[in-house]
ZAKOL-182438 format. One record per residue (C-alpha): residue number from 1; x, y, z. Coordinates in steps of 0.5 Angstrom, whole numbers, always signed. Example, Ala and Ser with C-alpha at 12.3 -4.5 7.8 and 13.67 -1.06 7.14 Angstrom:
<atoms>
ATOM|nr|X|Y|Z
ATOM|1|+25|-9|+16 $
ATOM|2|+27|-2|+14 $
</atoms>
This chain:
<atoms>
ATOM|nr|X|Y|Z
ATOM|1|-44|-8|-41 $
ATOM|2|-37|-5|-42 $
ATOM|3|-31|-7|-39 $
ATOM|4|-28|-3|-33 $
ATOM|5|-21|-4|-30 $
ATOM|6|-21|-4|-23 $
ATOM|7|-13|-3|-19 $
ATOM|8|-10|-1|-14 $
ATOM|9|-4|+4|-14 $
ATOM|10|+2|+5|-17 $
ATOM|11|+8|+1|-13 $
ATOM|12|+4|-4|-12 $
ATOM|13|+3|-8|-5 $
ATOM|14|-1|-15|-3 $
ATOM|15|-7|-10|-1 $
ATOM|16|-7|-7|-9 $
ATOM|17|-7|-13|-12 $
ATOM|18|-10|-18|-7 $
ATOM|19|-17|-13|-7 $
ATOM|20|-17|-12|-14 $
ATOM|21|-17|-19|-15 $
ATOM|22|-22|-19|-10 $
ATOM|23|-27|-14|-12 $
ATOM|24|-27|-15|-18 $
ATOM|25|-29|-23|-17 $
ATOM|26|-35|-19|-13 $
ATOM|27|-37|-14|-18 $
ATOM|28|-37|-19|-24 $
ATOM|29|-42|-23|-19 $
ATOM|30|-46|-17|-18 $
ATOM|31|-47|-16|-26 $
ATOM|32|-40|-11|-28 $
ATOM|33|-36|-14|-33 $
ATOM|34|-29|-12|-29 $
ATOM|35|-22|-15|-30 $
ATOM|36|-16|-13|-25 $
ATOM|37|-10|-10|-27 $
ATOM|38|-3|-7|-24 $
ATOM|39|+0|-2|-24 $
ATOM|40|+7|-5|-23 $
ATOM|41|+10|-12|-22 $
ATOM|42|+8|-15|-15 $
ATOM|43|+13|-15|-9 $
ATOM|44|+16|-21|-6 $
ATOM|45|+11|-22|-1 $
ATOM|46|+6|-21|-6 $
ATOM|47|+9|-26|-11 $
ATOM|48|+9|-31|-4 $
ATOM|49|+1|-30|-3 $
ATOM|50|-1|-30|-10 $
ATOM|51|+2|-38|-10 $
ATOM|52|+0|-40|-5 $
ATOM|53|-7|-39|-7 $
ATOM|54|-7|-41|-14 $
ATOM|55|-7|-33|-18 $
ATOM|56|-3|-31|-23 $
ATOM|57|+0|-24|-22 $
ATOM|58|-5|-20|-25 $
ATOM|59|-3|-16|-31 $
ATOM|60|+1|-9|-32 $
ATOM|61|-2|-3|-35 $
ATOM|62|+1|+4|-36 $
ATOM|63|-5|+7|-39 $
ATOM|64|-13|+6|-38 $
ATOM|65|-16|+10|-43 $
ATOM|66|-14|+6|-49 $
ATOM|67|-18|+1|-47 $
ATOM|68|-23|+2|-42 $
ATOM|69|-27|+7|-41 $
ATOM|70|-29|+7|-34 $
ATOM|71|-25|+5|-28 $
ATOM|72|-26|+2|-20 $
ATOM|73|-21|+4|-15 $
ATOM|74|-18|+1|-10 $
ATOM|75|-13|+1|-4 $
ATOM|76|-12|+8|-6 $
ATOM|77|-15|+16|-9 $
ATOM|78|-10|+21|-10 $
ATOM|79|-9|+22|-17 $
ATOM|80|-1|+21|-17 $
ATOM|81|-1|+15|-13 $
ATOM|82|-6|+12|-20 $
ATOM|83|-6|+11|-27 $
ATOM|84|-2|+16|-32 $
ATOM|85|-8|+18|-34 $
ATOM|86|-12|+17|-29 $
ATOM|87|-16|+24|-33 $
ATOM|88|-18|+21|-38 $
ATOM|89|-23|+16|-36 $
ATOM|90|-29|+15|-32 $
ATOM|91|-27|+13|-25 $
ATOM|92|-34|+9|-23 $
ATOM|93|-33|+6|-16 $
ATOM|94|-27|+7|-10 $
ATOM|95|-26|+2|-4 $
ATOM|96|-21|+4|+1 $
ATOM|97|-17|+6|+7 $
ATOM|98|-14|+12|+6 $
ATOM|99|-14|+19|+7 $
ATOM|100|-18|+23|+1 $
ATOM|101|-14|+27|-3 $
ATOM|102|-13|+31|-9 $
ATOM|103|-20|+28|-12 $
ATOM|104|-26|+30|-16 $
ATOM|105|-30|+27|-20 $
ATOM|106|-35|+30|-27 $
ATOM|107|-41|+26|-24 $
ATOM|108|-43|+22|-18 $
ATOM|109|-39|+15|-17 $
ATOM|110|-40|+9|-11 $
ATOM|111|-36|+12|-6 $
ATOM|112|-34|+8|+0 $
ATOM|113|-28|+9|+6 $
ATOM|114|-28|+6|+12 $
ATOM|115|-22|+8|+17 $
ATOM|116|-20|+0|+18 $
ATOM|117|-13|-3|+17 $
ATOM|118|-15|-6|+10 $
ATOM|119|-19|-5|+4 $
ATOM|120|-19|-11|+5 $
ATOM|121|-23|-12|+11 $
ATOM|122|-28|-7|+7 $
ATOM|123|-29|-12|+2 $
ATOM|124|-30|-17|+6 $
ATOM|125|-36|-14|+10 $
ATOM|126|-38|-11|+2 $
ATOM|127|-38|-21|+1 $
ATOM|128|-42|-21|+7 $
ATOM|129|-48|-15|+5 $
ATOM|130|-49|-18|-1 $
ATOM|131|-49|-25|+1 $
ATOM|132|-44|-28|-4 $
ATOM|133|-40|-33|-2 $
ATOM|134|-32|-32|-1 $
ATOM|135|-29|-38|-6 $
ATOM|136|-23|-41|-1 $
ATOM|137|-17|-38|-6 $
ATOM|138|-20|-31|-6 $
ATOM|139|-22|-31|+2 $
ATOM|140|-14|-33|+2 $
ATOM|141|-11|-27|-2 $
ATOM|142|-16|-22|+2 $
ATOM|143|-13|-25|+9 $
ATOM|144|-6|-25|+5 $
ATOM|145|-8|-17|+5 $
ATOM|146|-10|-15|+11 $
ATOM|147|-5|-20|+14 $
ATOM|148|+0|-16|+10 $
ATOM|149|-2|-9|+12 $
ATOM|150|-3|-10|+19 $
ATOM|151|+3|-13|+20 $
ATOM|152|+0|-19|+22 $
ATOM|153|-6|-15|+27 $
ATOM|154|+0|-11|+30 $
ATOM|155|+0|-4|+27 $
ATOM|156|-4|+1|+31 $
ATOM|157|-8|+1|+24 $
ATOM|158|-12|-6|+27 $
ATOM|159|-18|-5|+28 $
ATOM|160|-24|-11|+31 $
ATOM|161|-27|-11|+23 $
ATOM|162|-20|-13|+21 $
ATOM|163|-19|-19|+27 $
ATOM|164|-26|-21|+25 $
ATOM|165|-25|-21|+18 $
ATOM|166|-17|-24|+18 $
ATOM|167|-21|-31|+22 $
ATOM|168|-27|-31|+18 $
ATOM|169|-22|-31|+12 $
ATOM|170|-17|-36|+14 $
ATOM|171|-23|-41|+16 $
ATOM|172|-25|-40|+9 $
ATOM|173|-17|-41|+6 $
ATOM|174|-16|-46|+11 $
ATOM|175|-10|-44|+15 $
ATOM|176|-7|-42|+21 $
ATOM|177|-7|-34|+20 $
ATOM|178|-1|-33|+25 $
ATOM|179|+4|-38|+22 $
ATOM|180|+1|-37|+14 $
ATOM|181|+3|-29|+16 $
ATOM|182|+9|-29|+19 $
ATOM|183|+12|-34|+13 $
ATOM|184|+9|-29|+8 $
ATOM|185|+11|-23|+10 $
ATOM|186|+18|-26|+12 $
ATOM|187|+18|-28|+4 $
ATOM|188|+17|-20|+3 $
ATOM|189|+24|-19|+6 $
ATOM|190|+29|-21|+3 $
ATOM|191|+33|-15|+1 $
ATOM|192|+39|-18|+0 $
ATOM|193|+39|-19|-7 $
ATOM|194|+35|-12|-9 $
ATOM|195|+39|-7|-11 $
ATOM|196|+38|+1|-6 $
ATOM|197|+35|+4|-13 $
ATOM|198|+30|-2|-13 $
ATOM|199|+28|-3|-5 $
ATOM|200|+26|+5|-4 $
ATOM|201|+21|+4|-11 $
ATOM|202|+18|-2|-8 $
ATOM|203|+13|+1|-3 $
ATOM|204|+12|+8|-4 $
ATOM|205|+8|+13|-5 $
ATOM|206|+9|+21|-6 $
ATOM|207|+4|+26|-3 $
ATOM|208|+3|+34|-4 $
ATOM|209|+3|+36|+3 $
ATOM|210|+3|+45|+3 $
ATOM|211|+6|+45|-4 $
ATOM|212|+11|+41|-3 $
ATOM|213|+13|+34|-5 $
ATOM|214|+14|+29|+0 $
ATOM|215|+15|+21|-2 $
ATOM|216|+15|+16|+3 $
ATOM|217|+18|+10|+2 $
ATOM|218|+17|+4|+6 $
ATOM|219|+21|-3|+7 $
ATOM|220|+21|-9|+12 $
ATOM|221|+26|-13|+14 $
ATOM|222|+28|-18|+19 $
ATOM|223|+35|-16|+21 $
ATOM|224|+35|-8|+22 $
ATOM|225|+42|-7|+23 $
ATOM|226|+44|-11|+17 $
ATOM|227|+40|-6|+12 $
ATOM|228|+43|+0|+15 $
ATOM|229|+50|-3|+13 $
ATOM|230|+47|+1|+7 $
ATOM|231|+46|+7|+9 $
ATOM|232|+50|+11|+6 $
ATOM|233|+47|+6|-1 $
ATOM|234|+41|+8|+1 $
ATOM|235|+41|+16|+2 $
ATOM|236|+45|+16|-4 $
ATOM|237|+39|+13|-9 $
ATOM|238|+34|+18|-5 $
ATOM|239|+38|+23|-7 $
ATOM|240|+38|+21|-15 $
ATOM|241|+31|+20|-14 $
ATOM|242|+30|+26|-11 $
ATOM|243|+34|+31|-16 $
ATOM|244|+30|+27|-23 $
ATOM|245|+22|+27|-20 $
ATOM|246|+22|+34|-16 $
ATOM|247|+21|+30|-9 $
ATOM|248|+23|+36|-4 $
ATOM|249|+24|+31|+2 $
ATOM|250|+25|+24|+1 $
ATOM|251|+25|+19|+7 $
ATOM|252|+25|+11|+7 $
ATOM|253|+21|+8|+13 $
ATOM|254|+26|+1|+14 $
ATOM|255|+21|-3|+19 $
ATOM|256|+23|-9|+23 $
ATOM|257|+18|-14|+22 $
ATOM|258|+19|-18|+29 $
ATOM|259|+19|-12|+34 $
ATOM|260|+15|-7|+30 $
ATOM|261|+21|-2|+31 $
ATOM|262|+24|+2|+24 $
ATOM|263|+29|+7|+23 $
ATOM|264|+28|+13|+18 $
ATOM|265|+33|+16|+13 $
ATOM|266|+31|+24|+10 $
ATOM|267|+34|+26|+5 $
ATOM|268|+31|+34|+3 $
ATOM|269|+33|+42|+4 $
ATOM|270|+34|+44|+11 $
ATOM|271|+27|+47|+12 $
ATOM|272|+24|+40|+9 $
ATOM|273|+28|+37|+14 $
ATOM|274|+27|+41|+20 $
ATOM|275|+19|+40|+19 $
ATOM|276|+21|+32|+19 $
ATOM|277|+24|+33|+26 $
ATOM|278|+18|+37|+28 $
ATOM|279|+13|+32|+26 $
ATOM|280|+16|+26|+30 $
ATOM|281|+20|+31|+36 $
ATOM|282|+26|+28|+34 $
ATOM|283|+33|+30|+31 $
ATOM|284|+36|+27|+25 $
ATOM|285|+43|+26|+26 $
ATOM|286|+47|+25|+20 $
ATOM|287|+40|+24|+15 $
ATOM|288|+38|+18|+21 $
ATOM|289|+33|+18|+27 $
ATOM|290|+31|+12|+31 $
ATOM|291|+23|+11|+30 $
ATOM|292|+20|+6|+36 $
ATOM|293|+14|+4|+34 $
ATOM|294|+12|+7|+29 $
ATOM|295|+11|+1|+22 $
ATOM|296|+5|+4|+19 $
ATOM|297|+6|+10|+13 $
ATOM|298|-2|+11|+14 $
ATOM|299|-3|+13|+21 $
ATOM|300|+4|+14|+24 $
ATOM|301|+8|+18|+19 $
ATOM|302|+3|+22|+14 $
ATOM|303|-2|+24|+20 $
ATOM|304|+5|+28|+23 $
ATOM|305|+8|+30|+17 $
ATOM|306|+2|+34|+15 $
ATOM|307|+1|+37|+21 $
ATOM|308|+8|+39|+20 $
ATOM|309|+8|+42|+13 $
ATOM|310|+1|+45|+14 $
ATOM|311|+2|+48|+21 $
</atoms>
């Protein structure tokens, strides 16, 4: 049987290259001949759950095509947030969690979504119906995952599959989920040494919403006011970004671990910026607004944007 990379999406977090080491292992025990690869280099976070459980970070690819011929998807569909030439081979398999995007296919594939707060825990549940058993370093790096996206079962994305699943796996792993997870996500946010062109790429994803452009980046932080001291940084690289790839509104989701409060900065036109305040019902004032509550890019900040964009 020929090999099929599966990956997640480009800017990778732990919930891409977690479920990818993981879906590979059970596919390669149901008969495939997968290899888990990357499109981009692992986070802090990731870096700390890939270590903690024994793997090497997997490799990074920029093309499929010249040596695979089929490919499986994981943590994602839309063809802009995959490979480069993502045309160019046979997509066979998608595991995910997200919306449906911008994707079609030439012939019928396995196709699975469920709207829980990880692929992670589909995954998990996919362990279960095939009776294979989870090894102890691939139970760890799937808890890392569903940890890492539901921000340790607190964001509004959490469902009884993901509880479920994240004590499961750490009896397997051998831990205490909630001190294992607080460590690792406190290990994914050490911004200090980043610079702002690097921070606002590390987690982020474009979507097409009504013919328009919009790239939504993500980080976490434990000290909210000490990342805004780069306000006027941060703004200044969205602005850069924006003008090089065509993004018609850029905004940065700066998220507080510990309270699960964020702040947004936008950058965009005044129509693009006026849809940004429609969405949440709140005003920008000086490219920044306060979000209360709001941590989840999937559920909280998509959904309104859309809505806002296409209304």
């Amino acid at each position: 049987m020929e090999k099929e990379f599966i990956f997640g999406h480009q800017n990778p977090d732990t919930d891409a290259i977690g479920t990818a080491i993981a879906y590979s292992y059970l596919q390669n025990k149901l008969g495939y001949n997968t290899e888990a690869v990357a499109l981009g280099e692992p986070n802090d976070e990731t870096t700390y759950a890939l270590k903690t459980f024994g793997f090497e970070a997997p490799r990074v690819i920029e093309k499929a095509a010249d040596e695979v011929k089929a490919v499986m998807l994981v943590d994602h569909n839309e063809p802009q947030q995959s490979v480069s030439d993502i045309d160019q081979v046979k997509v066979t398999h998608v595991v995910d969690h997200h919306r449906i995007m911008n994707f079609n296919t030439a012939d019928p594939l396995y196709y699975r979504a469920e709207p829980v707060g990880c692929t992670s825990t589909v995954v998990w549940k996919m362990f279960n119906e095939q009776g294979v058993e989870i090894p102890k370093n691939i139970a760890g790096i799937m808890l890392s995952a569903i940890i890492s996206d539901t921000l340790l079962l607190k964001s509004p994305t959490t469902t009884d599959f993901d509880k479920q699943a994240v004590e499961a796996l750490a009896e397997i792993a051998g831990v205490d989920y909630k001190e294992y997870g607080l460590t690792m996500l406190k290990a994914g946010t050490n911004i200090a040494s980043k610079s702002e062109e690097d921070l606002i790429d590390l987690d982020a994803k474009s979507f097409e919403l009504n013919g328009h452009t919009v790239r939504v980046a993500q980080i976490n932080v434990v000290d909210l006011a000490e990342a805004m001291e780069r306000k006027e940084a941060f703004l200044s690289s969205m602005s850069q970004a924006s003008e090089a790839n065509g993004y018609e509104m850029f905004m940065l989701l700066i998220t507080n671990i510990l309270d699960s409060d964020s702040e947004a900065l936008v950058v965009g036109s005044d129509e693009t910026k006026a849809l940004f305040e429609k969405a949440f019902d709140a005003k920008l004032v000086d490219s920044e607004v306060k979000l209360p509550g709001v941590v989840s890019r999937k559920k909280q900040v998509v959904p309104p944007l859309t809505e806002a964009f296409e209304g």
